[in-house]
C-alpha positions as CSV (number, residue, x, y, z in Angstrom):
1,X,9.1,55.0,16.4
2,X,6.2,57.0,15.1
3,X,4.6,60.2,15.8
4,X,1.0,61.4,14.8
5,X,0.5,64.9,14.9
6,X,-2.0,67.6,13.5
7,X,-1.4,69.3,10.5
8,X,-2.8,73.1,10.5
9,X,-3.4,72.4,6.5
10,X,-3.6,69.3,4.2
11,X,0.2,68.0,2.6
12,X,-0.9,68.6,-0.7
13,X,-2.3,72.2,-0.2
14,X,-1.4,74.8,-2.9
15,X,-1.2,77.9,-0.2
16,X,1.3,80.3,0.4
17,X,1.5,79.6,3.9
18,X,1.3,75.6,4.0
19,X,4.3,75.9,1.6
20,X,6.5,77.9,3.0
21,X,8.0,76.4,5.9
22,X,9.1,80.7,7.8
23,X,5.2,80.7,7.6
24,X,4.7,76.6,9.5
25,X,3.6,76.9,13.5
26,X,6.9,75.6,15.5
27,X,5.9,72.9,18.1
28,X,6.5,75.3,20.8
29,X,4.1,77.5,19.8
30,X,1.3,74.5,19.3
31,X,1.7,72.4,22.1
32,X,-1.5,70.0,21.5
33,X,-0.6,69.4,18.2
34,X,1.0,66.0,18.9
35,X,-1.5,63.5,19.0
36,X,0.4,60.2,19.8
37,X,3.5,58.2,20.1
38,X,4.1,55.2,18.7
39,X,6.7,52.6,19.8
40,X,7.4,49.1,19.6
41,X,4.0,48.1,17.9
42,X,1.9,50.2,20.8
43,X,-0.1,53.6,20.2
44,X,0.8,54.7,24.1
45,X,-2.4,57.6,24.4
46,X,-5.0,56.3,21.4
47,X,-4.7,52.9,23.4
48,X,-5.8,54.2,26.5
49,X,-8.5,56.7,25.0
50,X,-10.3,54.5,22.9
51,X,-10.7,51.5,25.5
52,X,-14.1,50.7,25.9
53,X,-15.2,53.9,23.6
54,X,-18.0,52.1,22.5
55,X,-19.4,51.7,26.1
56,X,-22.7,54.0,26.8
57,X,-22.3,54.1,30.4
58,X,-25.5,55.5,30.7
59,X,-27.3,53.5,29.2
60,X,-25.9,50.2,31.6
61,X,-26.5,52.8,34.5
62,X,-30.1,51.4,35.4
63,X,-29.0,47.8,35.6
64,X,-28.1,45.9,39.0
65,X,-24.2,46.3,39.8
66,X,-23.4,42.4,39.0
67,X,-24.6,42.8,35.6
68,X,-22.4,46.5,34.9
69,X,-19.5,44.0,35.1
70,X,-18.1,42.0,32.5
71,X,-14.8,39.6,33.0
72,X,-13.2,38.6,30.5
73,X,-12.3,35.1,31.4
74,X,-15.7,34.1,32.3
75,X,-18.3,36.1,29.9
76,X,-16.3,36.7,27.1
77,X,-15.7,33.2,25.7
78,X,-17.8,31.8,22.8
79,X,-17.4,28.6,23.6
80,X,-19.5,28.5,26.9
């Protein structure tokens, strides 16, 4: 199990505040601060955000509906 979660300040951060942990935000009172979860090999919400985050959909949005589709088992393969 593995959590990713933002820091408000860096680990190694000489500050008053980053170092004393009465002065560190409680979860509760920074809700978006956890990023992911990680379990059994699998990032469960960086998975699902970064599929196809290279993809310009508007730049494909001109083209003919046949060719805004790509399956894998058939276009994909190198070999072809």
């Amino acid at each position: 199990l593995a959590v990713i979660y933002e820091a408000p300040d860096a680990a190694d951060a000489a500050l008053y505040a980053a170092r004393c942990r009465c002065l560190r935000p409680r979860w509760r009172d920074r809700p978006g601060a956890l990023l992911d979860v990680g379990f059994l090999g699998r990032w469960w919400v960086l998975e699902r955000r970064l599929r196809d985050c290279d993809v310009n959909e508007e730049e494909f949005a001109a083209l003919p509906e046949p060719l805004r589709r790509v399956r894998p088992r058939r276009h994909l393969r190198s070999h072809h």
